[in-house]
C-alpha positions in Angstrom: 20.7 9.6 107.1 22.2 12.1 109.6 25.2 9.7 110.7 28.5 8.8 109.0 27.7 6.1 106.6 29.3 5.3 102.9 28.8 6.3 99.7 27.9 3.2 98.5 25.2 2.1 101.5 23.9 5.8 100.9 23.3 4.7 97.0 22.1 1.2 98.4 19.7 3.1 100.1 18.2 4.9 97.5 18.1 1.7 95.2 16.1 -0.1 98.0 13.6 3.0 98.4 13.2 3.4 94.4 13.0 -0.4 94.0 9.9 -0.4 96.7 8.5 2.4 95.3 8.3 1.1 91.9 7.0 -2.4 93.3 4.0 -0.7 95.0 3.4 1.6 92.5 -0.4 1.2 92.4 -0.3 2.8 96.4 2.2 5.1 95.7 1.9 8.7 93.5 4.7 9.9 92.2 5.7 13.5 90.0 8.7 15.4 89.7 9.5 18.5 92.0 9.5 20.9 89.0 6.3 20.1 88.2 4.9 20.1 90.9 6.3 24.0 91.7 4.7 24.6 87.9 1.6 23.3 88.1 0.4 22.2 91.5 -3.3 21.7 90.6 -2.3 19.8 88.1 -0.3 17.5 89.9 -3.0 17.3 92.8 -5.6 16.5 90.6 -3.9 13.7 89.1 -3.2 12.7 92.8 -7.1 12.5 93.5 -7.8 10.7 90.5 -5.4 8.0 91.0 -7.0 7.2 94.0 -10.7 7.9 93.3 -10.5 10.8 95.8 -13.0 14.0 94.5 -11.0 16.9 93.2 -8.9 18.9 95.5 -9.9 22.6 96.6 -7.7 24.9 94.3 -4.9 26.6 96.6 -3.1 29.1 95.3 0.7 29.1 94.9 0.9 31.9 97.6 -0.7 30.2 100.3 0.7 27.2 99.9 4.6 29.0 100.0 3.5 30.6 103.5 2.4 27.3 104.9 5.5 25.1 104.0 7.7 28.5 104.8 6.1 28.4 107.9 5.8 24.8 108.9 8.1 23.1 107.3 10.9 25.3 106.8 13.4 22.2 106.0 11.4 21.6 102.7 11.0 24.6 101.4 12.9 25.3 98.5 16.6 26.2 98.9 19.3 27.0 96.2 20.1 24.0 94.5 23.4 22.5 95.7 26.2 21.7 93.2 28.2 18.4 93.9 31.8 18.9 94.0 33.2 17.0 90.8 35.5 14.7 92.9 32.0 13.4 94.9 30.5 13.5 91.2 33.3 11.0 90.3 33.4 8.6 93.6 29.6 8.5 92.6 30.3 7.3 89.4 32.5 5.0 90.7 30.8 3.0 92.8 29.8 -0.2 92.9 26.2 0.4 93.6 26.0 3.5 90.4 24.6 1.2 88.0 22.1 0.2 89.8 20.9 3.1 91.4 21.3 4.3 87.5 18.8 1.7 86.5 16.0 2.5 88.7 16.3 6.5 88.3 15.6 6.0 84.5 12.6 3.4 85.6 11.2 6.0 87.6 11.6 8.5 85.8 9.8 6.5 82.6 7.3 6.3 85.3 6.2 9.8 86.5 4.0 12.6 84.6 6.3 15.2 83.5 3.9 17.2 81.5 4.4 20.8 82.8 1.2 23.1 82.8 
């Protein structure tokens, strides 16, 4: 999503992504990023049992910060970003909110948030 494109195909976007994700739900694991910071045995765990795997070796929080820091700089966490009010409003604006909307709730009904 590096090139110039809308708001609204950006939002299309994500309701096409969240609509397949909730469609294939029984090949897919999902959990929230705070909870998976929190508590990532937990999460892992539930990840292996949803698909009959056996239980994952436990990694501490350390060595698992190195290795992403390392690796995979891009996805390691960053300060959160705030957006601007007047994106905030041309989001709520468009055409394609209420759907999007729709499926963030759906998901979210969806996903363990139990923390720890």
């Amino acid at each position: 999503m590096r090139q110039t494109v809308t708001l609204d195909a950006l939002i299309e976007w994500w309701v096409v992504f969240a609509k397949t994700a909730l469609e294939s739900s029984e090949k897919t694991f999902m959990t929230t990023f705070d909870l998976l910071i929190a508590n990532h045995h937990y999460v892992f765990e539930q990840y292996a049992k949803k698909f009959n795997l056996e239980n994952p070796q436990n990694v501490s929080k350390k060595i698992i910060d190195s290795k992403v820091k390392k690796d995979f700089p891009n996805n390691f966490p960053r300060p959160h970003i705030v957006v601007p009010s007047f994106l905030r409003s041309q989001i709520l604006e468009s055409k394609k909110y209420e759907d999007a909307n729709k499926f963030y709730s759906l998901i979210k009904n969806n996903v363990d948030t139990r923390c720890c």
